[in-house]
N, C-alpha and C positions, 0 to 999 in steps of 0.2 A: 564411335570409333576414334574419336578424337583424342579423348583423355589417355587410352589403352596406346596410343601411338608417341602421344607425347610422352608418357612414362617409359615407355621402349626407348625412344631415341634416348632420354634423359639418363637411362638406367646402361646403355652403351658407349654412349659417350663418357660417362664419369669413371668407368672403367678403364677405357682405353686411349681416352683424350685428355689435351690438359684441362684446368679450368675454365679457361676462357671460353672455351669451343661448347663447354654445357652452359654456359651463361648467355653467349648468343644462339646456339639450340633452342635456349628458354625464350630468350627476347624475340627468336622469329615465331615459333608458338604462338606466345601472346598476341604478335601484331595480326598470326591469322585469323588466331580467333576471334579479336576484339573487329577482324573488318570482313569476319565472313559473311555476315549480311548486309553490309552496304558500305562496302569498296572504298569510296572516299572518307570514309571515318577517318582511316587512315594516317590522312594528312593532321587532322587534328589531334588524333592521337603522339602523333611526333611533334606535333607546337607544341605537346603539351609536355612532354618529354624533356624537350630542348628548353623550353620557361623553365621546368623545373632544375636541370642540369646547372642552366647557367647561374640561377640563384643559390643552389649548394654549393657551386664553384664559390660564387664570392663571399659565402657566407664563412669559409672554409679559409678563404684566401687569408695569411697571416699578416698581411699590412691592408691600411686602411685606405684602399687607392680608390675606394667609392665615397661618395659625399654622404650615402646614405650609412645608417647606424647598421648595424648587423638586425638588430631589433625590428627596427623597420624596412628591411631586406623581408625575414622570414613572416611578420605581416603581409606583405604584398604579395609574398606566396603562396599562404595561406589561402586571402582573399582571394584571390587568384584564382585559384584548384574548386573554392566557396562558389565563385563565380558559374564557374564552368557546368559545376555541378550542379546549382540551382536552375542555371536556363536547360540545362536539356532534359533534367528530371522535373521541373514544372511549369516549361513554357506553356504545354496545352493545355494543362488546367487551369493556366491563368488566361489563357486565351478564348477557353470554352465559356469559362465564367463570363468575363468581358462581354462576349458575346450575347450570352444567356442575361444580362443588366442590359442592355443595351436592348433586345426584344422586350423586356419587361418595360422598358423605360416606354416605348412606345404605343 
């Protein structure tokens, strides 16, 4: 029911709304969906948001008011995003492993 709802509201709004009102339509959408099985996702979801925001802010920004290079701005974001996505798509499999050496070991 999810998708058939979101498409409705999306498909109502872009009619009769400006744009911005289907853009945050969309972005409440998404924060439902990404925290409808566990609620405090949430919060990281919007760290992760806001990390990113503020680094296309400055990456964007036309003067050079950061010490760092634009270069190594979008690096760090990158890494970043690398980051994020590494621990929570393979913490338990490195964790399981770990564990699974560590009975071996003994």
């Amino acid at each position: 029911m999810f998708l058939p709802l979101t498409l409705l509201g999306f498909g109502l709004l872009s009619r009769a709304a400006r744009p911005a009102w289907v853009k945050l339509w969309l972005i409440a959408a998404s924060l439902v969906f990404y925290s409808w099985l566990y609620p405090p996702s949430i919060v990281l979801l919007c760290g992760s948001i806001l990390f990113n925001y503020a680094l296309s802010s400055a990456l964007r920004s036309p003067e050079q008011t950061y010490r760092l290079s634009r270069k190594a701005l979008l690096t760090i974001g990158v890494a970043g995003n690398l980051v994020l996505l590494g621990y929570f798509k393979y913490r338990n499999f490195f964790l399981e492993n770990l564990g699974l050496a560590a009975i071996s070991l003994d």
